[in-house]
GUNUPA-542751 format. One record per residue: residue number from 1; residue in one letter; x, y, z of N, C-alpha, C in turn. Coordinates in Angstrom, 1 decimal. Layout:
<recs>
<rec guvex="NUM" kedo="A" n_u="X" n_v="Y" n_w="Z" ca_u="X" ca_v="Y" ca_w="Z" c_u="X" c_v="Y" c_w="Z"/>
...
</recs>
This chain:
<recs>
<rec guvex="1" kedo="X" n_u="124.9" n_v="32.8" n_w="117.3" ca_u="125.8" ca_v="31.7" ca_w="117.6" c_u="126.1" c_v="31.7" c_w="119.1"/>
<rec guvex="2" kedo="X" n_u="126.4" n_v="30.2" n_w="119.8" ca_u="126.9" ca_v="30.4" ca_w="120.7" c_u="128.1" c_v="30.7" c_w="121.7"/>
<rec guvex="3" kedo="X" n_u="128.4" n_v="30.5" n_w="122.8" ca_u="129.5" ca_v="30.4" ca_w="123.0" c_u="130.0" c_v="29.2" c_w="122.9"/>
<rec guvex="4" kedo="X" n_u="129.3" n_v="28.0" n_w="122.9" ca_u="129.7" ca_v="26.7" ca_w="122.8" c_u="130.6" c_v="26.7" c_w="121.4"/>
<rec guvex="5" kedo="X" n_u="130.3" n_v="26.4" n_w="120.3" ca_u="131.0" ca_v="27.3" ca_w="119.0" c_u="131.8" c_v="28.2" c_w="119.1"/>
<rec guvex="6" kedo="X" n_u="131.9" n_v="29.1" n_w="119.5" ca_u="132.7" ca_v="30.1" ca_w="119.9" c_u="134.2" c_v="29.9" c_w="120.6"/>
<rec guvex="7" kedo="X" n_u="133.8" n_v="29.0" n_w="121.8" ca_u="134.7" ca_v="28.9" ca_w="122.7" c_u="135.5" c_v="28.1" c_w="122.1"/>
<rec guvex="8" kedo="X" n_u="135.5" n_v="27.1" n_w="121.3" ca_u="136.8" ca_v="26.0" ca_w="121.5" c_u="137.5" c_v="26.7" c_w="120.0"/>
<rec guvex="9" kedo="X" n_u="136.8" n_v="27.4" n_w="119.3" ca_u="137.4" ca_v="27.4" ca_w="117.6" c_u="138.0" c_v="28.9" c_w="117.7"/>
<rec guvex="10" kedo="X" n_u="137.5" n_v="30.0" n_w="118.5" ca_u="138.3" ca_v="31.1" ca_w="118.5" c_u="139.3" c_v="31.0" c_w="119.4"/>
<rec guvex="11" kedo="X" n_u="140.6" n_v="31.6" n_w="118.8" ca_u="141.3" ca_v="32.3" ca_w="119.6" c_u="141.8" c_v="33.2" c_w="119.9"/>
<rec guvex="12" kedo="X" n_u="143.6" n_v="33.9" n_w="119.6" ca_u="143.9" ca_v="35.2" ca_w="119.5" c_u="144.0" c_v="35.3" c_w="118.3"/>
<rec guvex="13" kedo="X" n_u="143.8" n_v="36.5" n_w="117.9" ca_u="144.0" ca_v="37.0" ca_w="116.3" c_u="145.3" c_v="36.8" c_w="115.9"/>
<rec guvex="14" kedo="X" n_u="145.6" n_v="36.5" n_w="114.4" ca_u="146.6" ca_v="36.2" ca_w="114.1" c_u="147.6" c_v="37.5" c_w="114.2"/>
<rec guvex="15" kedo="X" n_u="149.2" n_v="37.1" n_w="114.4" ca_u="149.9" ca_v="38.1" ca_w="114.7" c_u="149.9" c_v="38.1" c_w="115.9"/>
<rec guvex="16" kedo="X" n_u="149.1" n_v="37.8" n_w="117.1" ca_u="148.9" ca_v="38.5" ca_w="118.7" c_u="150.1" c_v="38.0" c_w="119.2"/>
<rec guvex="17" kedo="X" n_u="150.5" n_v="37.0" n_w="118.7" ca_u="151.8" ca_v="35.9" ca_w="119.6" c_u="151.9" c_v="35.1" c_w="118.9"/>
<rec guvex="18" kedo="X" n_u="153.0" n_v="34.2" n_w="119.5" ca_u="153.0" ca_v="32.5" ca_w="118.5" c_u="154.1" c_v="31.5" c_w="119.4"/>
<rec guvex="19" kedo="X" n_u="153.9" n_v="30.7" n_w="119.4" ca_u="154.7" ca_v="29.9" ca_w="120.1" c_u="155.5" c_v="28.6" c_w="118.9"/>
<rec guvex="20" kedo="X" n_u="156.2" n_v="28.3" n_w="119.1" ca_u="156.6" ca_v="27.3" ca_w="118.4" c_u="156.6" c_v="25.6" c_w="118.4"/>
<rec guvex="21" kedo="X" n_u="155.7" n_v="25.6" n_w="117.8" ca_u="155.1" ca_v="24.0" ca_w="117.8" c_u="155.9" c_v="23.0" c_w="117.0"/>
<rec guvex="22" kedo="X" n_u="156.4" n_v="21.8" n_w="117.0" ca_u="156.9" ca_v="20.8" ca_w="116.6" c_u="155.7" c_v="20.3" c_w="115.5"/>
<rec guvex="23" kedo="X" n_u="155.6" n_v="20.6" n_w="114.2" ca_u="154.7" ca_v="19.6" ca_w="113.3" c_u="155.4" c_v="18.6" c_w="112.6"/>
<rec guvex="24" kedo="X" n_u="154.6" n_v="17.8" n_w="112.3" ca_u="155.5" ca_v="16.3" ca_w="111.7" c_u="154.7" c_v="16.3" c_w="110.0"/>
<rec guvex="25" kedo="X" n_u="155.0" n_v="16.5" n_w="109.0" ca_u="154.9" ca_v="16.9" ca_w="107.9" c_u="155.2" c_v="15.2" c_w="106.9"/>
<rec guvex="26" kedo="X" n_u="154.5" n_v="14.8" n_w="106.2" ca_u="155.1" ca_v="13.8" ca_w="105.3" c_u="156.0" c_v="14.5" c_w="104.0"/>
<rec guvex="27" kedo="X" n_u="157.0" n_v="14.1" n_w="103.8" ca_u="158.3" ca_v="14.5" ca_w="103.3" c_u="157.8" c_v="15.2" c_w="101.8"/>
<rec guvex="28" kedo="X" n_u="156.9" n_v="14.0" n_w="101.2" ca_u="156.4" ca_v="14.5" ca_w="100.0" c_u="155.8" c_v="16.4" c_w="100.5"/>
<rec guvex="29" kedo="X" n_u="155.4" n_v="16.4" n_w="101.1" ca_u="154.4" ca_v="17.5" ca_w="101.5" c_u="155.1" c_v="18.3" c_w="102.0"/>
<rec guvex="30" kedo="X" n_u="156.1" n_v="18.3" n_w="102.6" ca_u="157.0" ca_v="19.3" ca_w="102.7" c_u="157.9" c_v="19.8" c_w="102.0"/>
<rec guvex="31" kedo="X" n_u="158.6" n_v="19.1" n_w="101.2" ca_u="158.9" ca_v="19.0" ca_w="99.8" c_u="158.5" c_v="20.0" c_w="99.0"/>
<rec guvex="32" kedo="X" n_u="157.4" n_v="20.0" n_w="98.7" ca_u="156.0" ca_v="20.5" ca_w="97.7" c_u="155.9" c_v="21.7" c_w="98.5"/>
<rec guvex="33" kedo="X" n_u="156.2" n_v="21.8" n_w="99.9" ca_u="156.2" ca_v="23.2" ca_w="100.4" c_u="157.3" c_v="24.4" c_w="100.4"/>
<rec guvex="34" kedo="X" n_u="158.4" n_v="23.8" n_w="100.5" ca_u="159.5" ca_v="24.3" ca_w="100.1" c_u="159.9" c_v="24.4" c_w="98.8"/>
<rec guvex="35" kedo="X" n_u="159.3" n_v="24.0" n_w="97.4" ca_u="159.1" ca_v="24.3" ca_w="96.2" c_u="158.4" c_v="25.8" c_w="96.0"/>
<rec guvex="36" kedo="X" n_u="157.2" n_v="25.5" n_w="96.9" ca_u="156.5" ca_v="26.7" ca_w="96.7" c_u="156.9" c_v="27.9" c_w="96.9"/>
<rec guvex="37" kedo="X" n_u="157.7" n_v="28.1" n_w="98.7" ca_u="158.8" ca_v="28.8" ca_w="99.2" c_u="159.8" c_v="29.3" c_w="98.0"/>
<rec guvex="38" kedo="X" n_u="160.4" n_v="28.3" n_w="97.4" ca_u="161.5" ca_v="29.0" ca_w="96.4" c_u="161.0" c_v="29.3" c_w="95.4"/>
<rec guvex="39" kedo="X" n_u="159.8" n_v="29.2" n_w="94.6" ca_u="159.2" ca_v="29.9" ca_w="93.5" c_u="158.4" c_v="31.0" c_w="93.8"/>
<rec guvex="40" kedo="X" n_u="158.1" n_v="31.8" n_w="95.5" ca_u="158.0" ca_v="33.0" ca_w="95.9" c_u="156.5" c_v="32.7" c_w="95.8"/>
<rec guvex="41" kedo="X" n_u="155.4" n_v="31.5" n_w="96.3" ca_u="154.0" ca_v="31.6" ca_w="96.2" c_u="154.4" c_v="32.1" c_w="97.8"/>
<rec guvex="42" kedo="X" n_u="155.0" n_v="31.5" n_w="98.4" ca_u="155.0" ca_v="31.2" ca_w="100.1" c_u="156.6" c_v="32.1" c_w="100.7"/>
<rec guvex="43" kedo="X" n_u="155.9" n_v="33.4" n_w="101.4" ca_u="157.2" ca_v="33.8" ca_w="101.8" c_u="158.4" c_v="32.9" c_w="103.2"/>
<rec guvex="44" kedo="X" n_u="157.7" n_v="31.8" n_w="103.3" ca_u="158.4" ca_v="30.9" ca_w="104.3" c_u="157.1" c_v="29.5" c_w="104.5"/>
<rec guvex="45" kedo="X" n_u="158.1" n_v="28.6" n_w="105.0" ca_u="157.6" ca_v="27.0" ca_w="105.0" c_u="156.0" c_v="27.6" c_w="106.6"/>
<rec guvex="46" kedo="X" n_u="156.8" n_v="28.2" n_w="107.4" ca_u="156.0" ca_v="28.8" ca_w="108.5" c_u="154.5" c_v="29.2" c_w="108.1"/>
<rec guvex="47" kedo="X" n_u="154.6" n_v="30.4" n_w="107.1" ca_u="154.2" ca_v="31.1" ca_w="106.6" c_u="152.4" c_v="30.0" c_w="106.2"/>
<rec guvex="48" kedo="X" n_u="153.4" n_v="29.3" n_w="105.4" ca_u="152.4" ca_v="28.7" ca_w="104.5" c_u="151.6" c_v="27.7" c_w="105.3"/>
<rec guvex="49" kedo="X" n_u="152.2" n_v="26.9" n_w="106.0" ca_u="151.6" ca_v="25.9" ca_w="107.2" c_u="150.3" c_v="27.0" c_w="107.8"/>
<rec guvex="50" kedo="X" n_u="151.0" n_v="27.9" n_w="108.2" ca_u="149.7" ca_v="29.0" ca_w="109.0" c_u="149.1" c_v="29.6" c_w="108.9"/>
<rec guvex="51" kedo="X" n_u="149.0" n_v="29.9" n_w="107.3" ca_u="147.9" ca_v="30.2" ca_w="106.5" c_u="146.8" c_v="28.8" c_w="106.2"/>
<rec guvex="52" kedo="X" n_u="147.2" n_v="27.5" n_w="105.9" ca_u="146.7" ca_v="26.3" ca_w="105.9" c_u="145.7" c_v="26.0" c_w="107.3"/>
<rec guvex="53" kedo="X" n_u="146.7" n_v="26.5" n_w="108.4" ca_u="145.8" ca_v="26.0" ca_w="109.6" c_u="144.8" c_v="27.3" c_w="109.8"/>
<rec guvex="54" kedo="X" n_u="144.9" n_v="28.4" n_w="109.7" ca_u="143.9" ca_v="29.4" ca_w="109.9" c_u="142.8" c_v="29.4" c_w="108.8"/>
<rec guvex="55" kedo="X" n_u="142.8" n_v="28.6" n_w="107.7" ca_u="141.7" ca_v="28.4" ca_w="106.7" c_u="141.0" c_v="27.0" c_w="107.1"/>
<rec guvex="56" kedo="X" n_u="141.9" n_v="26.3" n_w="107.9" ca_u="140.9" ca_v="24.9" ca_w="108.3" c_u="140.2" c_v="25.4" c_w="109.6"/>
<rec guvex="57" kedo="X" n_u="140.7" n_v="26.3" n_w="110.4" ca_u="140.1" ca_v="26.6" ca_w="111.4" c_u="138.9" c_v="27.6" c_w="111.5"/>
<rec guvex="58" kedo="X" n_u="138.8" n_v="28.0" n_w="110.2" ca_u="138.1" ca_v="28.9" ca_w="110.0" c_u="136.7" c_v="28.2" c_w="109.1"/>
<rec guvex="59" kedo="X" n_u="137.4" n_v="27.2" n_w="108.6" ca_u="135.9" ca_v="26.1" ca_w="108.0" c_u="135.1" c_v="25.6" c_w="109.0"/>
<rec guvex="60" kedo="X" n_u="136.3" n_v="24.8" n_w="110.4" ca_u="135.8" ca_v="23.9" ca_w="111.5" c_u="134.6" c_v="25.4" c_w="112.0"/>
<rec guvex="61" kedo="X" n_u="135.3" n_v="26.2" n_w="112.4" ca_u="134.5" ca_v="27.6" ca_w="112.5" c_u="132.7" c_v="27.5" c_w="112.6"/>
<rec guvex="62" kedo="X" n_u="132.8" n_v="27.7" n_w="111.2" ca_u="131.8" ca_v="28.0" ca_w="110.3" c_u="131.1" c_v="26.8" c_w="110.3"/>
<rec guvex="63" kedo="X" n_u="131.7" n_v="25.3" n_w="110.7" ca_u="130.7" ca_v="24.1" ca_w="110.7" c_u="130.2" c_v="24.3" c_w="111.9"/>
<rec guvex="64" kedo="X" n_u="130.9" n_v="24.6" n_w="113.1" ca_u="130.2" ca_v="24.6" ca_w="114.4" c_u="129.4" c_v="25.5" c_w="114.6"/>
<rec guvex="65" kedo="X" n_u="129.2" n_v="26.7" n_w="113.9" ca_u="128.4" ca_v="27.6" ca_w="113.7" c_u="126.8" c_v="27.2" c_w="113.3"/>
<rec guvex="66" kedo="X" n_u="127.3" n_v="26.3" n_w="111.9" ca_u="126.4" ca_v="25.8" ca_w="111.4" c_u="125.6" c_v="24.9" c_w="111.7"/>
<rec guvex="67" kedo="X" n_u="126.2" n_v="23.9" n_w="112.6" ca_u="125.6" ca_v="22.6" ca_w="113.7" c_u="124.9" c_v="23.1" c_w="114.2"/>
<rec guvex="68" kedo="X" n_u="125.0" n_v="24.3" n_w="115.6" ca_u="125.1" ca_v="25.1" ca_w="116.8" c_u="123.5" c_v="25.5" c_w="115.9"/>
<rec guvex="69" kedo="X" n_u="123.2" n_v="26.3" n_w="114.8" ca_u="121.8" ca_v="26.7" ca_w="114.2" c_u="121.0" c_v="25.4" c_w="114.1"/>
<rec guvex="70" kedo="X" n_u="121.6" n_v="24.4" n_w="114.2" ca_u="120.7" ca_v="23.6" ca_w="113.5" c_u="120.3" c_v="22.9" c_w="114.6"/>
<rec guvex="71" kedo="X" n_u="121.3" n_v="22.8" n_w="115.9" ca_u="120.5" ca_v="22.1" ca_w="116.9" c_u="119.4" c_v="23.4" c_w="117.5"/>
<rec guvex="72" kedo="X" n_u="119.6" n_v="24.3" n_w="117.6" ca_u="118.8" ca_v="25.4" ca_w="117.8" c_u="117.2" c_v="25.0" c_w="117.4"/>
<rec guvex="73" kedo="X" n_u="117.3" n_v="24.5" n_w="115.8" ca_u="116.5" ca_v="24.5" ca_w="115.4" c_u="115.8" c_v="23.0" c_w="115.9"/>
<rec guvex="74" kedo="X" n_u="116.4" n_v="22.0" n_w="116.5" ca_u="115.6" ca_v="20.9" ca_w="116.8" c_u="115.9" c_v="19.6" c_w="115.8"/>
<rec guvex="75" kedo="X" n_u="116.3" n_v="19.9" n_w="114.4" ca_u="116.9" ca_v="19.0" ca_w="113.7" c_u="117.9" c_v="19.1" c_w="113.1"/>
<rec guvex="76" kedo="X" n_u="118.6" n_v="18.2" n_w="112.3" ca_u="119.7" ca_v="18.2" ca_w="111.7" c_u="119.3" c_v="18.2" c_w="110.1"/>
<rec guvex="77" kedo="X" n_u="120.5" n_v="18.6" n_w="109.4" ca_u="120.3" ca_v="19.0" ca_w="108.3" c_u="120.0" c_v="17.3" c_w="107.4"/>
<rec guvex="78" kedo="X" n_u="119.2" n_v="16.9" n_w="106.1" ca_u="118.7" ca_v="16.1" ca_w="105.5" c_u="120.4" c_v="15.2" c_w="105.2"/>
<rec guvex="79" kedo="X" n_u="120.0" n_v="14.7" n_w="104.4" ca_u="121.1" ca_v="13.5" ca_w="104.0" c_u="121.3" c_v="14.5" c_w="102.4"/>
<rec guvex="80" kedo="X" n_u="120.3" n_v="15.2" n_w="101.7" ca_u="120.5" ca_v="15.7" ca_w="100.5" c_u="121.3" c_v="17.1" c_w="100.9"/>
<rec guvex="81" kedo="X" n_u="120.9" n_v="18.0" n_w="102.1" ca_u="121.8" ca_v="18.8" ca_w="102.2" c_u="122.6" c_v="18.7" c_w="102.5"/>
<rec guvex="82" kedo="X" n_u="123.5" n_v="17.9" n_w="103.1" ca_u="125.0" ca_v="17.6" ca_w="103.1" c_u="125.2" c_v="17.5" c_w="101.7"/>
<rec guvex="83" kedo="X" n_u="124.9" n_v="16.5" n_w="101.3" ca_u="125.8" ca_v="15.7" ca_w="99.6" c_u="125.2" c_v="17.5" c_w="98.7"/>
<rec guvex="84" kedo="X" n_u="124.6" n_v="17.9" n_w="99.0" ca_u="124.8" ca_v="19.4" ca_w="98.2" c_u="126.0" c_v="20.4" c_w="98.8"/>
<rec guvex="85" kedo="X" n_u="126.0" n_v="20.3" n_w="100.0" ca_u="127.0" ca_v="21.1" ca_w="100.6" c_u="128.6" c_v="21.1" c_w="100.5"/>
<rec guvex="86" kedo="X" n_u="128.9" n_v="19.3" n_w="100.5" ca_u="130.1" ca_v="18.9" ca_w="100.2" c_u="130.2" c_v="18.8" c_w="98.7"/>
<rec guvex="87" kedo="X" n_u="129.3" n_v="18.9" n_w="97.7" ca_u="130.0" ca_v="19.3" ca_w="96.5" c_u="130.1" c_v="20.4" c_w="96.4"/>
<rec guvex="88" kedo="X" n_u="129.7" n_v="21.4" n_w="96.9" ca_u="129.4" ca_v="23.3" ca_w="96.6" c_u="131.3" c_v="23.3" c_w="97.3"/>
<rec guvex="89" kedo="X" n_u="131.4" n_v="22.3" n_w="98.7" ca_u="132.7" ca_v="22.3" ca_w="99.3" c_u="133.8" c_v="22.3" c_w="98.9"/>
<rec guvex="90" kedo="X" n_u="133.7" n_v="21.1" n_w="98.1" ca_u="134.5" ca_v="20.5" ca_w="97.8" c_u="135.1" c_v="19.2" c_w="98.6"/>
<rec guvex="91" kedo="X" n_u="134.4" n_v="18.6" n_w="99.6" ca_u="134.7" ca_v="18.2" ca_w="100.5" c_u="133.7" c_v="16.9" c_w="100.0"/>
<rec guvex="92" kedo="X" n_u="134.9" n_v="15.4" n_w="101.3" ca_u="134.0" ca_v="14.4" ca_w="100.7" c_u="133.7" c_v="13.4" c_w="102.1"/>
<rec guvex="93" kedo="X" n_u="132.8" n_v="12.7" n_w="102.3" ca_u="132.6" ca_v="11.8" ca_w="103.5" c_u="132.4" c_v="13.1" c_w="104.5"/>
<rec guvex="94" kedo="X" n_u="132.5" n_v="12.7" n_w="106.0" ca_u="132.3" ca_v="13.0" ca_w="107.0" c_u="134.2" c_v="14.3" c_w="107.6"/>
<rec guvex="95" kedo="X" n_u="134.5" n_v="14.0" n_w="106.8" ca_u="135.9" ca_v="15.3" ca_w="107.2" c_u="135.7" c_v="16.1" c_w="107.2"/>
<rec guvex="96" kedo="X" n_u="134.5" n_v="17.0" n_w="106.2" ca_u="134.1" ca_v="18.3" ca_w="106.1" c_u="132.9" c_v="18.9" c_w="107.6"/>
<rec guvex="97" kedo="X" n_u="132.4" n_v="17.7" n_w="108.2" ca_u="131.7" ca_v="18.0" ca_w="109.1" c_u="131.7" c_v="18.2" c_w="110.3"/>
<rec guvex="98" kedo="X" n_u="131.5" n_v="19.3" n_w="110.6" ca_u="131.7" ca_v="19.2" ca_w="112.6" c_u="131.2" c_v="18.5" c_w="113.1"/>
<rec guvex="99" kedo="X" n_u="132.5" n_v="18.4" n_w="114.2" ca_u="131.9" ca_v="16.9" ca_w="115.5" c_u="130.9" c_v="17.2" c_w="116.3"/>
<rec guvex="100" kedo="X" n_u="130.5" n_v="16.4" n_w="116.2" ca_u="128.9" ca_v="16.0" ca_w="117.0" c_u="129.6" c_v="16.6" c_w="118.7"/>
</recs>
């Protein structure tokens, strides 16, 4: 892999620091988070948000990873390996894929 991949998707390890960021949450979905919080899935609303962004960041990861091999290779993956990929994903349309 390169550093192109590398550079924009890693950072410091979780725990290293943290700064406190303003997120803007739809009510429903915060709601549903603080549910979770009081039935003890989620030891805090924090908690859970940054477990959520370190698992998206860690897919975006693994797509630029996966791009980064493919331009290596000179072409891009078929129209059939995606629609296999995002159902193995779970994922649908063009959101599961790294930016060009």
């Amino acid at each position: 892999m390169t550093d192109r991949a590398n550079s924009s998707l890693n950072s410091s390890p979780a725990g290293a620091g943290s700064t406190r960021p303003s997120v803007t949450l739809p009510d429903g979905q915060l709601e549903q988070i603080r549910r979770l919080v009081a039935v003890g899935r989620a030891s805090s609303v924090d908690e859970y948000v940054a477990a959520a962004v370190a698992e998206r960041l860690e897919r975006d990861r693994s797509l630029a990873e996966l791009q980064d091999l493919f331009e290596r290779k000179g072409h891009a993956p078929s129209a059939e390996h995606l629609a296999w990929a995002r159902e193995v994903l779970g994922v649908e349309g063009k959101e599961g894929e790294a930016a060009s």
